[in-house]
N, C-alpha and C positions, 0 to 999 in steps of 0.2 A: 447190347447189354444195357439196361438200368443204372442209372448212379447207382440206386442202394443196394444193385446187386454186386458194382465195380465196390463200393464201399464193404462190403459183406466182404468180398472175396481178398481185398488187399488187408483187412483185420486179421485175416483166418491165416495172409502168408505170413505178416509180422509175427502173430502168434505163435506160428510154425515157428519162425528163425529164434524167438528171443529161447526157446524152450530146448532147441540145439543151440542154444550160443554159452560158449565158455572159456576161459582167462584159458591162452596160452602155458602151459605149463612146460620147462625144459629150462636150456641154456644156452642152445644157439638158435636161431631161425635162418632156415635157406631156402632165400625168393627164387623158382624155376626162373621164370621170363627172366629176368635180372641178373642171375648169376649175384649174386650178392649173398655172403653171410655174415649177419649180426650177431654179437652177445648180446644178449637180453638185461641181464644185468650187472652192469651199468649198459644202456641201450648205445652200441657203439658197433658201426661198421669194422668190420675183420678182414675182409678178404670183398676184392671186388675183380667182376668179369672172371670169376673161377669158377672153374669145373672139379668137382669134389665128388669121392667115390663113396656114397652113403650106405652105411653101415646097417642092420638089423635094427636098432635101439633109436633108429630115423622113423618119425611118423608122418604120413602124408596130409595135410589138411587143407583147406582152405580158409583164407586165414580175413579179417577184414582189423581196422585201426577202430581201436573206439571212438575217439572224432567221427566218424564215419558212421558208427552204431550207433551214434546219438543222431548225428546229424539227419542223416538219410532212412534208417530204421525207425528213428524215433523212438529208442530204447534208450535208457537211461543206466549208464553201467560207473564203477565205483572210480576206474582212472581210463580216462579219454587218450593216452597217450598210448597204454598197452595195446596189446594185441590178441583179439579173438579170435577162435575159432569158429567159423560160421558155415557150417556143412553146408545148409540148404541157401543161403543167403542171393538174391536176384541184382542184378547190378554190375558196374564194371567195376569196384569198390573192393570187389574179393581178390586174394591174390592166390595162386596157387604155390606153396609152401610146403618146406620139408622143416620138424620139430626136431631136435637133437637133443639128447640127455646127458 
């Protein structure tokens, strides 16, 4: 492969990801790997190494930090602290996540 076609192709992913990427919305987040759930706001650990029987009103995403979205994406988002949702996102940067309302 070509740089300008490696450069072509890694535009076309970022462009893909910034265009599914969007601000967590909910009230708690629960990281699968981790067993871990957070309140969102104020951002504070709740429950750690638990197993939690998730309800209908639980969304599945995958999830990345915006530190992360700027950093490694190179997208530019409004607080670096939140949490994304990044469906298509490439990297070990994503987390596999459950949304709660």
């Amino acid at each position: 492969m070509k740089k300008s076609e490696l450069k072509s192709l890694i535009r076309e992913v970022i462009s893909e990801v910034s265009t599914k990427l969007k601000l967590v919305n909910g009230k708690y987040i629960y990281f699968v790997d981790d067993k871990e759930l957070y309140k969102l706001t104020p951002y504070e650990l709740v429950g750690n190494q638990c197993n939690i029987t998730l309800a209908k009103t639980w969304k599945r995403a995958n999830v990345m930090q915006g530190e992360d979205v700027t950093n490694i994406l190179n997208i530019e988002v409004a607080d670096t602290s939140a949490w994304y949702e990044a469906s298509s996102a490439p990297g070990d940067h994503v987390f596999l996540a459950y949304i709660g309302t």
